[in-house]
C-alpha positions as CSV (number, residue, x, y, z in Angstrom):
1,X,-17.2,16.1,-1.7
2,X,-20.9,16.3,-3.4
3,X,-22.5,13.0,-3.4
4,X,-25.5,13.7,-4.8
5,X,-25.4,11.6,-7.9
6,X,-24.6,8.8,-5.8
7,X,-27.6,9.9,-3.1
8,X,-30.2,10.7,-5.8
9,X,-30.6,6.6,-6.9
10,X,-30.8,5.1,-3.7
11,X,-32.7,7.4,-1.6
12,X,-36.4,6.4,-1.5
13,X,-39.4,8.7,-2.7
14,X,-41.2,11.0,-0.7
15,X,-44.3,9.6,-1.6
16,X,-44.5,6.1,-0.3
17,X,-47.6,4.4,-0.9
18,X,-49.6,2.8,2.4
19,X,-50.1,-0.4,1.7
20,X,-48.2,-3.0,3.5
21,X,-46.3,-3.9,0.6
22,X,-45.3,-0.8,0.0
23,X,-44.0,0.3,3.8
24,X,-41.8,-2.5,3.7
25,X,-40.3,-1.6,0.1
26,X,-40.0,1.9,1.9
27,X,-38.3,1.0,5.3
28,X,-35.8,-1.3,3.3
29,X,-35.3,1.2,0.7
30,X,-34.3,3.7,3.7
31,X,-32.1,1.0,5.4
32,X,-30.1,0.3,2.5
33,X,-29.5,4.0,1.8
34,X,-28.0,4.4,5.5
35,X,-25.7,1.3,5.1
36,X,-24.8,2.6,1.5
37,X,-23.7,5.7,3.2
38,X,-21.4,3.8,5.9
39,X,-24.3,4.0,8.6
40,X,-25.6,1.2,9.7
41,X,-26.0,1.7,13.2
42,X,-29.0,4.3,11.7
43,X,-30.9,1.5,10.8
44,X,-33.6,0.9,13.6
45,X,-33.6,-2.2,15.4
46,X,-29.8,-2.9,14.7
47,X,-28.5,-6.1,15.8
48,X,-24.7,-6.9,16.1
49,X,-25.6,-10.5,15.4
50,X,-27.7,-10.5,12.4
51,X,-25.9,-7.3,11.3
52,X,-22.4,-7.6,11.9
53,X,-21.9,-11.5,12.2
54,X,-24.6,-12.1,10.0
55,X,-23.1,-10.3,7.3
56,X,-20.0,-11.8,8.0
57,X,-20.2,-15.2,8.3
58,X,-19.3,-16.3,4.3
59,X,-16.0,-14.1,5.0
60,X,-15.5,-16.2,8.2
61,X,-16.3,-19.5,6.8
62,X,-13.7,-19.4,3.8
63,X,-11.3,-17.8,6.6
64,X,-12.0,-21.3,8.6
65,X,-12.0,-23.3,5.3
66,X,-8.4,-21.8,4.5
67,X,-7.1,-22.9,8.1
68,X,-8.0,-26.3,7.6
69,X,-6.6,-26.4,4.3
70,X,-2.8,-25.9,5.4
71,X,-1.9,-29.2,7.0
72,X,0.0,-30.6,4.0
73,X,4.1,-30.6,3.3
74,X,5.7,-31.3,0.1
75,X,8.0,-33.8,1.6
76,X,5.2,-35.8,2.6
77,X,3.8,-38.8,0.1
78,X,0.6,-38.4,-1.5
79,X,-1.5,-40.1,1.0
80,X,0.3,-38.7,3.7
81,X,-0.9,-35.2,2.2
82,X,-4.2,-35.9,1.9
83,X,-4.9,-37.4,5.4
84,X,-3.4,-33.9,6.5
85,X,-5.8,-32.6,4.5
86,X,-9.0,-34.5,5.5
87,X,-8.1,-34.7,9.2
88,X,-8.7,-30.8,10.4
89,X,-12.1,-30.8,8.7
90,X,-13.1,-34.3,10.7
91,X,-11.6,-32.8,13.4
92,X,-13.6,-29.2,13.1
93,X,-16.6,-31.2,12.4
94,X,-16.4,-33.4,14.5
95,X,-16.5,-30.3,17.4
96,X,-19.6,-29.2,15.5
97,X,-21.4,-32.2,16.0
98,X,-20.5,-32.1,19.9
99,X,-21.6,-28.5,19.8
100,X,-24.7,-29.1,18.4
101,X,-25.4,-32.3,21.4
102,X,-24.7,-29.5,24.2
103,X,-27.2,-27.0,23.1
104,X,-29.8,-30.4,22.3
105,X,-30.0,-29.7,18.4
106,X,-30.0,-33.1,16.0
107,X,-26.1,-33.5,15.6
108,X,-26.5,-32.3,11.9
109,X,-27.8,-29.0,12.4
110,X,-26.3,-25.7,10.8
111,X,-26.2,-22.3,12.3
112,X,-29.3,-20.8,11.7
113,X,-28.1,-17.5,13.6
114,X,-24.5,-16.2,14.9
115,X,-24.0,-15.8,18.3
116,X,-21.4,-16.3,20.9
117,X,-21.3,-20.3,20.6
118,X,-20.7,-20.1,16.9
119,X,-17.8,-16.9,17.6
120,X,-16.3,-19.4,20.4
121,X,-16.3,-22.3,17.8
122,X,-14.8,-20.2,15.1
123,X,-12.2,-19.0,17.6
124,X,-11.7,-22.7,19.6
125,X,-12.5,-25.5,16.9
126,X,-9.4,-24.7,14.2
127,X,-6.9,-24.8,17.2
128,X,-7.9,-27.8,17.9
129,X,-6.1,-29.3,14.7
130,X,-2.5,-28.7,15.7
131,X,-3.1,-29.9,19.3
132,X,-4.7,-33.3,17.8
133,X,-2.4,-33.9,15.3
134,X,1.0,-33.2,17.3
135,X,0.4,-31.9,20.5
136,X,1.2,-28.2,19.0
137,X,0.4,-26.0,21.5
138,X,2.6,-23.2,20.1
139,X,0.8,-23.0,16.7
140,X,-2.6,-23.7,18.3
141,X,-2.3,-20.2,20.9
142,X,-1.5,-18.3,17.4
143,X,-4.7,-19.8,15.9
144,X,-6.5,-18.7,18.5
145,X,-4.8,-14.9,18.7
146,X,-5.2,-14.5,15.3
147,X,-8.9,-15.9,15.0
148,X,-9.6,-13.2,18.3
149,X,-8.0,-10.6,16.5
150,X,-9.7,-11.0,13.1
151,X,-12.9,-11.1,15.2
152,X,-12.5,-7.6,16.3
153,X,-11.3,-6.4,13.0
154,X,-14.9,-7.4,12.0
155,X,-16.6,-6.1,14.4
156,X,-15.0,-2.6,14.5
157,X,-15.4,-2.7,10.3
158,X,-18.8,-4.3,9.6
159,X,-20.5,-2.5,13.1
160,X,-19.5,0.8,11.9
161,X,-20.0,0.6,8.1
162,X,-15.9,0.9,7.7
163,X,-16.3,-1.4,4.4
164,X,-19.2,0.7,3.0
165,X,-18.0,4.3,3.5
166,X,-14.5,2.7,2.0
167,X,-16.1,1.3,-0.9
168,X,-18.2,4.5,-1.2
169,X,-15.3,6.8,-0.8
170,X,-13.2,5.0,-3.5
171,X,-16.0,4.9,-5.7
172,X,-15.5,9.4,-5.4
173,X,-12.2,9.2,-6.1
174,X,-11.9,10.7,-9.1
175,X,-14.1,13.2,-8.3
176,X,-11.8,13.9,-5.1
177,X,-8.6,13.5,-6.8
178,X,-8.6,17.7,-7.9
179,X,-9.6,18.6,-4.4
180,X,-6.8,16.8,-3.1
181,X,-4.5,17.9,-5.2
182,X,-5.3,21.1,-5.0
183,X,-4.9,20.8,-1.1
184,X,-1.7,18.6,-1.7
185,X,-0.3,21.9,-3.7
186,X,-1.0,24.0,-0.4
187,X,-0.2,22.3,2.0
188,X,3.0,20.3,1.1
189,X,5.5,22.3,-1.0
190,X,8.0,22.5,2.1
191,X,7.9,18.8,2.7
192,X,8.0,17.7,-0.6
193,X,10.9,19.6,-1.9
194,X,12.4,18.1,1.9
195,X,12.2,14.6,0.7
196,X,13.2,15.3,-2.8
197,X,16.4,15.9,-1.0
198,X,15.9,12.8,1.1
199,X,15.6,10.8,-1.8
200,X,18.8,11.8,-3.1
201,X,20.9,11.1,-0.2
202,X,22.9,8.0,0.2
203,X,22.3,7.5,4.2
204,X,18.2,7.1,3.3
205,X,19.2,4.8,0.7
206,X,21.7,2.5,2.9
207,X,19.3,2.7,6.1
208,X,16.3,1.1,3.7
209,X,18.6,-1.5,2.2
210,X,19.9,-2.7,5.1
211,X,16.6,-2.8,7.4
212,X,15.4,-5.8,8.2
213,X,11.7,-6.7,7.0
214,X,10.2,-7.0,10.6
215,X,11.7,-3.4,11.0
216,X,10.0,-2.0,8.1
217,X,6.7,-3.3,8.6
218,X,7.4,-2.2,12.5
219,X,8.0,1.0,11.1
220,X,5.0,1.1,8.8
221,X,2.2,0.2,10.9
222,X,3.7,2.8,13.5
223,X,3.2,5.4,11.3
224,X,-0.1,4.4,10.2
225,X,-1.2,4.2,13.9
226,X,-0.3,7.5,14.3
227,X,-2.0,8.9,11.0
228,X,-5.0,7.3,12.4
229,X,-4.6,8.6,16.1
230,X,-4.3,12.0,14.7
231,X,-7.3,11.9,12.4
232,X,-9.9,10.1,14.7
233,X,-9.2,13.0,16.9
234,X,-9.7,15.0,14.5
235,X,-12.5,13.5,13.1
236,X,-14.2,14.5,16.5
237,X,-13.8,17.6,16.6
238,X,-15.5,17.8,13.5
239,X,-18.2,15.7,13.7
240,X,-19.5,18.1,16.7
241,X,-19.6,20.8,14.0
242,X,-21.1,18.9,11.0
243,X,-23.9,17.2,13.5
244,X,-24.8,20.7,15.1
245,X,-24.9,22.1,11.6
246,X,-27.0,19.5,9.9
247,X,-29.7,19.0,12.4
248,X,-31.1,22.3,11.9
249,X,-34.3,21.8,9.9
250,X,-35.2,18.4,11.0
251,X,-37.0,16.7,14.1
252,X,-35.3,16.0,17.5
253,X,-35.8,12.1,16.3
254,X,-34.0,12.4,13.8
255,X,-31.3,14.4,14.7
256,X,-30.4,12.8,18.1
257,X,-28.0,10.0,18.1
258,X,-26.8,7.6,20.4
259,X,-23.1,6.8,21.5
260,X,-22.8,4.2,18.8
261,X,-24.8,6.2,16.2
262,X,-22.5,9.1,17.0
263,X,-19.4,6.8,16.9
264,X,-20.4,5.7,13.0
265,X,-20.8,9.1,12.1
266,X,-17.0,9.7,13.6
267,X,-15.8,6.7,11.6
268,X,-17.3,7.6,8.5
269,X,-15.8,11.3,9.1
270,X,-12.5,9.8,10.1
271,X,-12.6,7.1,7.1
272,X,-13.1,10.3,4.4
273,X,-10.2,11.6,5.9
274,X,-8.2,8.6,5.8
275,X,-8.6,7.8,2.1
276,X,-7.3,11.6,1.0
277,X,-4.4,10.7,3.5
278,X,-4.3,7.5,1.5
279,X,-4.7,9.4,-2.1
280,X,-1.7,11.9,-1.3
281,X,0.6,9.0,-0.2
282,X,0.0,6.7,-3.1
283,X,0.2,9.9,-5.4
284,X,3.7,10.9,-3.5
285,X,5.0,7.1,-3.7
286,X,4.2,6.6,-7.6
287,X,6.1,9.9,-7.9
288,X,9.4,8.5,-6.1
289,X,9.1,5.2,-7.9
290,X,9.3,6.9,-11.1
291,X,11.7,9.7,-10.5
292,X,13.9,6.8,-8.7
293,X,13.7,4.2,-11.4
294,X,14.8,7.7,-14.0
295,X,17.3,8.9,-12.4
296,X,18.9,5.9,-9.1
297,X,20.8,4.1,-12.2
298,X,22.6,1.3,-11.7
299,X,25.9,2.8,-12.0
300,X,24.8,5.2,-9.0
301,X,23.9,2.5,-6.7
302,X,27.0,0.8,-7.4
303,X,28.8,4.2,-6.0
304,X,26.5,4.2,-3.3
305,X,27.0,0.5,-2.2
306,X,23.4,-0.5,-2.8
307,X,22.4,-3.7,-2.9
308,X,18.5,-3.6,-3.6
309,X,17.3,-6.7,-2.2
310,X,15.8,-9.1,-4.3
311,X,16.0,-7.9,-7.9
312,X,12.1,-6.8,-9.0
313,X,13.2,-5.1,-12.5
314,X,16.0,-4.5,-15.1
315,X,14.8,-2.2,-17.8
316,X,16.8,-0.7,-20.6
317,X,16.0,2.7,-21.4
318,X,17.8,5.0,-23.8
319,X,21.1,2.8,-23.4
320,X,20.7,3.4,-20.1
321,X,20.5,0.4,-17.3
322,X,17.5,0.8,-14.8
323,X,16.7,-0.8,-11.9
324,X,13.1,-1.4,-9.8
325,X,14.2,-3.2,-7.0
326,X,12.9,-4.0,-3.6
327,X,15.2,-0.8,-2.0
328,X,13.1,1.7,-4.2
329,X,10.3,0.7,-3.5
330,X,11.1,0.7,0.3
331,X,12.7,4.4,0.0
332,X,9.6,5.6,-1.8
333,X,7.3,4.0,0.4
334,X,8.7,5.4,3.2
335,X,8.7,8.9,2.5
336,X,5.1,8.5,1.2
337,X,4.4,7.6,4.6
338,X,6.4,10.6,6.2
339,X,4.2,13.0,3.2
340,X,0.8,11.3,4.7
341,X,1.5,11.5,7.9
342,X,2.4,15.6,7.3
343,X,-0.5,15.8,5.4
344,X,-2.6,13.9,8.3
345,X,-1.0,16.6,10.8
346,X,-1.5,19.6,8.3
347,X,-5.3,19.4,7.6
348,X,-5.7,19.3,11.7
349,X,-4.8,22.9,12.1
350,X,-5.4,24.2,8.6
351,X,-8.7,26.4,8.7
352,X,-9.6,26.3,5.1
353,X,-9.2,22.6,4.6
354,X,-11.5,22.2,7.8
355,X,-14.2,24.3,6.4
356,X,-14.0,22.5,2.6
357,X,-14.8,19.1,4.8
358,X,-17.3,20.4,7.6
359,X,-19.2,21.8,4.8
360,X,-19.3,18.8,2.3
361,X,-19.9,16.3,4.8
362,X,-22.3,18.5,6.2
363,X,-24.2,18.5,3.4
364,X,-23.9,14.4,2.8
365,X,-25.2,14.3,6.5
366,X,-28.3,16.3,5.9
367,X,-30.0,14.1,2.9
368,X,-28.8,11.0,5.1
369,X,-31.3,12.8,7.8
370,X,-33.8,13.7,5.3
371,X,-33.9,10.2,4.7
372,X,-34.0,9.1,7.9
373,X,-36.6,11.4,9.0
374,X,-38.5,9.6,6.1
375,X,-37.7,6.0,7.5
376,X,-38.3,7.3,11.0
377,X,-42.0,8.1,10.5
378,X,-43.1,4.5,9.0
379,X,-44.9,1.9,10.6
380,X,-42.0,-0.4,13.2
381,X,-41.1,-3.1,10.5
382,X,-42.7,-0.8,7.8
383,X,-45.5,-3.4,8.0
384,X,-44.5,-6.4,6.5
385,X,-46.1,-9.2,6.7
């Protein structure tokens, strides 16, 4: 991957002038560059709650705003409906308002900063609705497991720059797309002819129609845990290479990193393997779903006692009746997964693949040092006033 069309616009000048003004256009010019590039824990003086929670509290808000908003039933009369819907947000702000009286802040306050008061009010204050309004203490432990859980999901992709290197990594994927083709060509002729023949055998089909929907999504995310076990290990491995490569050239300063420095640049190593992971299985599905809707007629399912769930597609082609229906797209889907997950195993023990990446992301990894050895030497706070 060469990035440098996508470097050359947001990394600052090597010139900076030395005014005051001019520092601080610097030092955030730098600190935007390093988020940009999926590192924010390079930025100096990083804080988890002005950088992570910060940054996330609009996304939390309408999260809390959309939890209040599901107390209503269509049974119910009008009025009834809109108590329900009026009720959670007294309720919620009504906890506020207490909140605010413990810490001894005038009852209308709003939080001027995010720490763990505000992350124990997201996590406490919704579940107080259902135990309020009917005693639901069932529905108010999920509120609370699933507020916890999307709490971590934010910290782990805000804190280190998950969002940013996806965002910048789909941004290159046409650029990537030849490369991982070219490495989908080497590396997967065996397995793809393999599941050509899977996908024309009756037993695949029949397992996927019958499977029950927790199943599949059981199945799924099992998969996916294991394509991401494998490359975060992976990722590693590599990351010791590309560092030791990288810092050659530069300053002790600005090639040392900390534990959590060092576990951003494994995500953002681990993340641009993920998304050519990603890339080969979305290539390998849309193949399936096109070669299935072709060629799975109707008339064959009928043979092969095929139900195919609820009914997506009928499309007359040629005289010819096709179907898209929800045991396609399950078939296909799966052996996408089982061609990712190959793929994910593959590029762990294949040499040439390993040096294509060390050597790009090298390369990405030495202007983010130029740049940081740039931001490194300004004034603390790059002098602002």
């Amino acid at each position: 991957m060469n990035d440098d069309d996508d470097a050359k616009p947001g990394a600052p000048s090597v010139e900076a002038g030395h005014d005051e003004q001019d520092l601080a256009r610097e030092r955030r010019r730098c600190e935007r560059y390093l988020r940009r590039q999926g590192l924010p824990s390079l930025v100096e003086e990083h804080s988890v709650s002005r950088d992570v929670w910060g940054r996330s509290t609009p996304f939390l808000l309408v999260v809390l705003i959309l939890e209040l908003l599901t107390w209503f039933d269509i049974e119910w009369t009008w009025w009834q409906n809109l108590l329900a819907l009026l009720a959670p947000f007294v309720i919620v702000g009504g906890a506020w308002i207490g909140l605010n009286r413990l810490r001894g802040r005038p009852w209308s306050t709003l939080p001027q900063k995010v720490g763990a008061p505000e992350l124990v009010f997201f996590v406490v204050a919704p579940a107080l609705v259902p135990l309020v309004m009917g005693g639901a203490w069932g529905q108010a432990i999920g509120v609370v497991t699933f507020n916890l859980f999307l709490l971590g999901a934010v910290r782990v992709v805000v804190g280190l720059g998950i969002g940013t290197t996806l965002w910048w990594g789909t941004a290159r994927v046409g650029a990537d797309l030849g490369d991982s083709l070219r490495r989908l060509v080497r590396l997967l002729p065996l397995v793809l002819i393999f599941s050509i023949v899977l996908f024309y055998n009756a037993e695949v089909w029949l397992v996927f129609d019958r499977i029950s929907p927790q199943a599949n999504f059981t199945l799924g995310a099992f998969f996916l845990l294991v394509i991401v076990a494998l490359t975060t290990t992976g990722a590693r491995r590599e990351t010791d290479l590309i560092l030791a490569d990288a810092a050659c050239g530069f300053s002790d300063e600005a090639a040392s990193f900390s534990p959590r420095q060092r576990r951003n640049v494994v995500a953002a190593v681990a993340m641009t393997q993920l998304l050519q992971v990603l890339l080969v299985s979305v290539l390998t599905g849309a193949f399936f779903v096109v070669v299935g809707t072709l060629s799975i007629t109707h008339d064959v399912r009928e043979v092969w006692a095929i139900t195919g769930g609820n009914l997506l597609e009928n499309i007359t082609f040629l005289g010819t009746r096709l179907k898209l229906d929800q045991t396609l797209l399950r078939v296909s889907v799966a052996l996408a997964t089982f061609n990712g997950l190959y793929y994910a195993m593959n590029v762990q023990v294949d040499a040439v693949y390993r040096t294509e990446l060390v050597e790009d992301l090298t390369a990405r990894l030495r202007r983010v040092l130029e740049v940081r050895e740039r931001y490194l030497a300004l004034p603390p706070n790059g002098g602002e006033v």
